[in-house]
VOGU-3710 file (C-alpha; in Angstrom, 3 decimals, decimal comma):
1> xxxxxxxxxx> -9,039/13,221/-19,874  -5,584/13,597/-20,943  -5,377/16,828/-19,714  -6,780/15,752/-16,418  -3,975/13,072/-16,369  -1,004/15,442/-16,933  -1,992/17,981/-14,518  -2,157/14,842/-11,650  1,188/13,829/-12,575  2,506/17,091/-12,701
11> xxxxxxxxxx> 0,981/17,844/-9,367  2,523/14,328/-7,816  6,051/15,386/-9,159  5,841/18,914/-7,823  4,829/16,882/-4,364  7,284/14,654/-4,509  10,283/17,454/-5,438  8,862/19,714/-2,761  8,960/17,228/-0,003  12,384/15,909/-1,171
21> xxxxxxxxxx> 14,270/19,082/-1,099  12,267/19,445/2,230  14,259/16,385/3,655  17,686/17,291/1,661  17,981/20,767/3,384  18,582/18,942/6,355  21,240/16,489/5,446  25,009/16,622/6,197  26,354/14,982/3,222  29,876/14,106/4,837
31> xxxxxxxxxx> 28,201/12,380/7,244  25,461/10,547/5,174  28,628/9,174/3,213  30,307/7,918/6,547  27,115/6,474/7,852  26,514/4,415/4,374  30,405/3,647/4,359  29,739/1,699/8,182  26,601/0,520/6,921  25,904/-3,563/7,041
41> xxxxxxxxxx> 24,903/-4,064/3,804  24,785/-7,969/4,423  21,318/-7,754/6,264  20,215/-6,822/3,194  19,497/-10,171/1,562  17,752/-11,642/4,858  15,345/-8,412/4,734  14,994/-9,325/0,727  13,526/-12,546/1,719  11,037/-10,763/4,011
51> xxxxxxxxxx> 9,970/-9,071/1,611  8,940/-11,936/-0,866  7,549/-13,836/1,949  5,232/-11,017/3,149  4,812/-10,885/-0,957  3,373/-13,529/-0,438  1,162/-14,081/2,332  -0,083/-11,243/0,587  -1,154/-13,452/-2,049  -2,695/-15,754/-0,286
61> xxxxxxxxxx> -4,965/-13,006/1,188  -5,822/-11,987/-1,936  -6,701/-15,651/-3,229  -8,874/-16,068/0,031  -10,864/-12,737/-0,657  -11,454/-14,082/-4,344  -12,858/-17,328/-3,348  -15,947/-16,128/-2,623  -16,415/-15,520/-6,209  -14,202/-18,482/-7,395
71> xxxxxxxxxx> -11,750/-20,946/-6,213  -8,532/-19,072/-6,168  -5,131/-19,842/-5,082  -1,870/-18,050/-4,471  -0,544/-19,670/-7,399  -2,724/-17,533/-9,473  -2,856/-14,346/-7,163  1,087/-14,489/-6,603  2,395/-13,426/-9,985  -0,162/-10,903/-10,490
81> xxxxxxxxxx> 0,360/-9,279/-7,313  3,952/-8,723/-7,697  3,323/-7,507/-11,263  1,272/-5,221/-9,950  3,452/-4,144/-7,277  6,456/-3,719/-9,311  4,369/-0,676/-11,673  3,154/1,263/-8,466  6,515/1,911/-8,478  7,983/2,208/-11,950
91> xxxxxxxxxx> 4,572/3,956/-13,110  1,878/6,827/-11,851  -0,688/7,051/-10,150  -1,019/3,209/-8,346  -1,198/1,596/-12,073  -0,764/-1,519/-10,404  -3,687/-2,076/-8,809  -5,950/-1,608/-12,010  -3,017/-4,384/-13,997  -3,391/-6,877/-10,968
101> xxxxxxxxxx> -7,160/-6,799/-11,076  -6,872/-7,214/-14,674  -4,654/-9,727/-15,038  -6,583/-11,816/-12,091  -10,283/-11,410/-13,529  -8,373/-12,834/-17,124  -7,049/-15,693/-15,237  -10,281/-16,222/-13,099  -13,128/-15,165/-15,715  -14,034/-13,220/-13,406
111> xxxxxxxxxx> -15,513/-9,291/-14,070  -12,456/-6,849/-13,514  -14,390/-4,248/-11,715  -15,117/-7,415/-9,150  -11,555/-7,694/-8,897  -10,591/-4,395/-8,341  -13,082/-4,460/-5,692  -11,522/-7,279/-4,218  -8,278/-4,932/-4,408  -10,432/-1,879/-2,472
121> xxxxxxxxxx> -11,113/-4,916/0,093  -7,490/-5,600/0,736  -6,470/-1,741/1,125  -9,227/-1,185/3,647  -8,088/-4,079/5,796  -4,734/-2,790/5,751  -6,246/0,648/6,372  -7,578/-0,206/9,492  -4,663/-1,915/10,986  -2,617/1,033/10,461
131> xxxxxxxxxx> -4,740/3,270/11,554  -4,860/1,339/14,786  -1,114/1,317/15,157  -1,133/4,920/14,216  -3,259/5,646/17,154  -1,468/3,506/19,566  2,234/4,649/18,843  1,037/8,376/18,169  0,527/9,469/21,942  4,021/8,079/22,892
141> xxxxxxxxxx> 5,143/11,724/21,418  6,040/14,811/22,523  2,569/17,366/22,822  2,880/19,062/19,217  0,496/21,331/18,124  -0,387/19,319/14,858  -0,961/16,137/16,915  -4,669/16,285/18,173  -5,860/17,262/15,434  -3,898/14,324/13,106
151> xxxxxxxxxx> -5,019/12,007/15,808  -8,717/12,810/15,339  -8,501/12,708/11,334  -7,234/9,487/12,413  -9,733/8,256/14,399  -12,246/9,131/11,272  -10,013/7,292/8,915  -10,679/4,032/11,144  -14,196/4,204/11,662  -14,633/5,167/7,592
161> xxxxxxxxxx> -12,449/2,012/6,697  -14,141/-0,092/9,491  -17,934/0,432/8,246  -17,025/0,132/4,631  -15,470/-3,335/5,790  -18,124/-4,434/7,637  -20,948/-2,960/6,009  -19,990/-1,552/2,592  -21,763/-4,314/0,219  -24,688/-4,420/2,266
171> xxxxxxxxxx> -24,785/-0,259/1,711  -24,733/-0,155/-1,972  -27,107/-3,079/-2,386  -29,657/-1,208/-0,196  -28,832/2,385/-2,256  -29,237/0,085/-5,356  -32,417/-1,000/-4,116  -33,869/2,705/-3,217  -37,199/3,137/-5,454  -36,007/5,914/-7,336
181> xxxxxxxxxx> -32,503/4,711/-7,772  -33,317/1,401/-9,204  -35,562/2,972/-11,339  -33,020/5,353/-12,727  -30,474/2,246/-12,686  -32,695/0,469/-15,066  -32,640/3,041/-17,745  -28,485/2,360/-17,426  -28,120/-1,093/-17,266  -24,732/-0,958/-17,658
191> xxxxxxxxxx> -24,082/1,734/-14,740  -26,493/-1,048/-12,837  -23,986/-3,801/-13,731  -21,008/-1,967/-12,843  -22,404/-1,365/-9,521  -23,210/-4,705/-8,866  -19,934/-5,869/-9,815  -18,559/-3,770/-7,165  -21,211/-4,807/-4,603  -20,152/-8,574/-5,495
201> xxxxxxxxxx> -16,239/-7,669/-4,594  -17,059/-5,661/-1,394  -19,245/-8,077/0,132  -15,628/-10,680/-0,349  -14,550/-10,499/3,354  -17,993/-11,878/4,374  -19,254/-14,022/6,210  -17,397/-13,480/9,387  -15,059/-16,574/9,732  -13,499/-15,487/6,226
211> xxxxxxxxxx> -13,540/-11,977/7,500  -11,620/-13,040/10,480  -9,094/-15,212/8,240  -8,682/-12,553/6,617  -7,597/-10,293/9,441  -5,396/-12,742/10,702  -4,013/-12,886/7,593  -3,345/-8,901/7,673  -2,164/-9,023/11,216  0,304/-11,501/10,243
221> xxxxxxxxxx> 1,266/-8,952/7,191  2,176/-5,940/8,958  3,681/-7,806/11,223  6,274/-9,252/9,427  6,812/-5,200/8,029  7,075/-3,952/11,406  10,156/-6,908/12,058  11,457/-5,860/9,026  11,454/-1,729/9,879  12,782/-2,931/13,460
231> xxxxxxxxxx> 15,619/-5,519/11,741  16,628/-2,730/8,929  18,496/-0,868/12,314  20,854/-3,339/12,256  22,082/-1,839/8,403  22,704/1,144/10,509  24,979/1,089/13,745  23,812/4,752/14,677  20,201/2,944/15,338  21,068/-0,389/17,204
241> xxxxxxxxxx> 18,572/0,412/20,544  16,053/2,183/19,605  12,657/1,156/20,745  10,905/-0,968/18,681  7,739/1,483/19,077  9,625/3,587/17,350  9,709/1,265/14,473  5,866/0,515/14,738  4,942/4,734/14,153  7,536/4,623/11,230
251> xxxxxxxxxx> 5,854/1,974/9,327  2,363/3,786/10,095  3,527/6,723/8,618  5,531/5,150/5,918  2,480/3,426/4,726  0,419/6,288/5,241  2,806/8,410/2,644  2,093/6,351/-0,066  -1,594/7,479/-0,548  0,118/10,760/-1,145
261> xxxxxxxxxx> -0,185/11,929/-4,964  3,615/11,127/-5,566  6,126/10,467/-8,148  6,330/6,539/-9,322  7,995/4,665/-6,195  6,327/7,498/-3,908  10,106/9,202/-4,094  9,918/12,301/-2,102  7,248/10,792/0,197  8,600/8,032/1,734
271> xxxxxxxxxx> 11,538/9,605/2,685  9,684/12,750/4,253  7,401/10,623/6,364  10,191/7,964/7,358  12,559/10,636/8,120  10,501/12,588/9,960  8,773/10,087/11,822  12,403/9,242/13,144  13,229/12,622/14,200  9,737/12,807/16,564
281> xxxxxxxxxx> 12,090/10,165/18,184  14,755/12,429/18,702  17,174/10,967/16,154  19,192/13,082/14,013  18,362/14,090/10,567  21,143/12,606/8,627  20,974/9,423/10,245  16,970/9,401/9,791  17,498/10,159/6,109  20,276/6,863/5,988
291> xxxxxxxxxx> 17,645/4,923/7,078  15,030/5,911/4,938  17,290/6,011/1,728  18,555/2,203/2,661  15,153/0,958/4,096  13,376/2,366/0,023  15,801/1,339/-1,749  16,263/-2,190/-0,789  12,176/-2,200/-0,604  12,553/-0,977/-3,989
301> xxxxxxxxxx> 14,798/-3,298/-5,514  13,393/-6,767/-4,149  9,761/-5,661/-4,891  10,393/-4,427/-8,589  13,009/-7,837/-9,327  9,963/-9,538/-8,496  7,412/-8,103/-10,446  9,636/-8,063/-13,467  10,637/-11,870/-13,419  6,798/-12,414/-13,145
311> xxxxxxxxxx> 6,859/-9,978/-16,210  9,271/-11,868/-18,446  6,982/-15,147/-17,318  3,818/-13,413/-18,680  5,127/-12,675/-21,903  3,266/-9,576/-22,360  4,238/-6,316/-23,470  3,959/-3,735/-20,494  2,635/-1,447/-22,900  -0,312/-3,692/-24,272
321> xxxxxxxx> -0,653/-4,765/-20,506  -1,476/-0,652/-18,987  -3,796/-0,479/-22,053  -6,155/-2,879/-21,715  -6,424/-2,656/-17,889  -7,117/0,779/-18,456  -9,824/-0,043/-20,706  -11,403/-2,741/-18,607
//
């Protein structure tokens, strides 16, 4: 297991170098120094509050997802959350989402692999908006040889995240229920509690006025990012113009980079995708690269402050806190 563990983490660091040094060759370093020199750093602090508040409403999507197991609130789903988004990035391999569940099903009594599935819930919403914006913003590009075919893994990526949405409890109860299956649950009752568990998380979103709640909810989400990708331009006087479209694909594919194996706070990633994303839309390298340096690391800074005053709150060693998630 160990072993397992060091050769993902080696792989996600030789990802992350690889695609850094990809961006780096590109970047005139006099002018990256100019272009941060000119910068307007005092947008900052308005897109810091952005970023709490779509913190957030975050929160409360997560608290109306968990109240069809028990009555949940953003009061309890808020702290969590941002603990849990502050370690995907200060540790591997998207450690956050097991500590958030964990520290959710303590608060709630609830079983942690019901949680996480709540969690699973969450991602595919948000999978299925972006893959929608994806789609939309993706034919406004030049005809590229690499873009039919990412458009139809795409298209598969939507349909996968829709189904499992819409009809991803109701699978695994009827799989449970196949005669041979529940016979060879039985002899594993706790592989046949586990499962259930999951079922009970997955089946969340339903019935369909909390499902739709819930995708107003997300709509509302993404669309506070995509104000935030399209107000981040103003930090940069080299962007001021651009079509907000533009904006829309770079959050798809910014979003999209993350589920890339990558170092802890998806360096490397984030700025190949934003970067390049920017460039389909003709703007230069080094002032694509500004962007995505400024546009991380305030992300970066306001998401991990968070987490760690919710941290310091909890009183918990971070240690003692990995471990036992891990274990549930």
């Amino acid at each position: 297991m160990r072993t397992k563990k060091t050769a993902r983490l080696l792989l996600s660091l030789f990802l992350s170098a690889l695609l850094l040094g990809w961006v780096l060759r590109g970047v005139q370093w006099q002018e990256f120094l100019q272009t941060l020199s000119k910068a307007r750093w005092h947008w900052i602090f308005p897109l810091g509050l952005l970023v709490y508040f779509e913190a957030y409403l975050r929160a409360i999507r997560w608290a109306l997802i968990l109240s069809s197991q028990k009555t949940a609130s953003a009061k309890i789903t808020f702290p969590a959350l941002a603990i849990g988004l502050a370690c995907n990035n200060l540790l591997p391999f998207r450690a956050g989402e097991f500590l958030r569940a964990y520290l959710v099903s303590k608060k709630l009594q609830l079983p942690k692999l019901t949680c996480l599935a709540t969690v699973i819930t969450e991602r595919l919403f948000d999978l299925t908006i972006l893959a929608t914006l994806f789609l939309v913003t993706l034919p406004q590009h030049p005809t590229l040889p690499w873009v039919e075919r990412v458009h139809s893994h795409v298209w598969v990526v939507l349909v996968v995240s829709l189904l499992l949405l819409l009809f991803g409890a109701l699978f695994l109860k009827r799989l449970m229920a196949f005669p041979k299956i529940a016979a060879t649950l039985q002899a594993h009752p706790q592989v046949q509690a586990s499962l259930s568990r999951i079922e009970r998380g997955l089946a969340s979103a339903q019935p369909l006025r909390r499902f739709a709640s819930i995708l107003a909810l997300s709509l509302t989400i993404w669309s506070i990012d995509f104000f935030l990708f399209t107000l981040m331009a103003q930090v940069l006087p080299g962007l001021q113009g651009t079509p907000p479209i533009t904006f829309a694909f770079v959050l798809a594919a910014a979003a999209f980079s993350t589920a890339i194996p990558a170092a802890p706070g998806y360096i490397g990633t984030f700025e190949f995708a934003v970067t390049e994303a920017l460039k389909l839309h003709q703007i230069p390298h080094t002032l694509a690269f500004s962007y995505a340096v400024i546009l991380h690391l305030a992300g970066y800074l306001f998401t991990v402050s968070l987490g760690i005053f919710f941290f310091f709150r909890l009183g918990t060693g971070m240690e003692k806190l990995t471990a036992q998630a891990q274990e549930g």
